[in-house]
N, C-alpha and C positions, 0 to 999 in steps of 0.2 A: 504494500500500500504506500509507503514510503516511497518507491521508486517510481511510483505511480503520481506522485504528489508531485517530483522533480519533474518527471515529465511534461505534467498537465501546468506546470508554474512557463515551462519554457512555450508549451501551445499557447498558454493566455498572450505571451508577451507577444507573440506570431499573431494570432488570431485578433486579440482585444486591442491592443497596443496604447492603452492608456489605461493609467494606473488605477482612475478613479472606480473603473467598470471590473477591474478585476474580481474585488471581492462579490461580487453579484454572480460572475460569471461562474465562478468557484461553488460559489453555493448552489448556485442551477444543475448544474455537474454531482456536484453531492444529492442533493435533492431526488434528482432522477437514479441515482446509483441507488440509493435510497428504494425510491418506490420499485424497481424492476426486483430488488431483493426481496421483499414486500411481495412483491405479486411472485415470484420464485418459490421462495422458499418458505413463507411468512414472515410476521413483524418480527423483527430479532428482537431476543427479549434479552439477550446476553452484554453484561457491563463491557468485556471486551470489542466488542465489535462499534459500538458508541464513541469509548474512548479510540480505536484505532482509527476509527472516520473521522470523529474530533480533532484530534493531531494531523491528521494527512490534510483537509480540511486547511484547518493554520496554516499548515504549513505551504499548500499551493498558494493561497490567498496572499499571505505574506511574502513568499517565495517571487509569486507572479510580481507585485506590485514593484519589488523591487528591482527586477528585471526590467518593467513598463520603464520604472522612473530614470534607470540605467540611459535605455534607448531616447527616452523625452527629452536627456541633458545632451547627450549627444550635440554637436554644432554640424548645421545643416552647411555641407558646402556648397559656394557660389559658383565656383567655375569648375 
């Protein structure tokens, strides 16, 4: 899940490419991981599974923004 988080942190910066949208983007991505598990398997009812989508969760959200705000500072060249 973790390497899932790195991944999805470097598709937001691709994808969203501004920082303010990431944590939205992040949570829709959870969300939907979410319900197909839900519609899969049932409601997890297990504290691991919460806390491990919680941290992955941060951790893209955080992850991505920081990347967005990396590429935002960036200086756009003129010639």
């Amino acid at each position: 899940f973790f390497i899932n988080a790195l991944a999805g942190a470097c598709f937001l910066c691709i994808i969203v490419e501004r920082a303010k949208k990431c944590l939205d983007f992040a949570v829709t991505a959870h969300f939907l991981h979410f319900y197909l598990c839900a519609i899969y398997d049932g409601f997890p009812a297990s504290w691991e599974w919460w806390a491990v989508n919680a941290m992955s969760l941060i951790l893209m959200a955080l992850l991505g923004e920081f990347l967005c705000m990396r590429r935002e500072m960036q200086e756009i060249p003129l010639f």
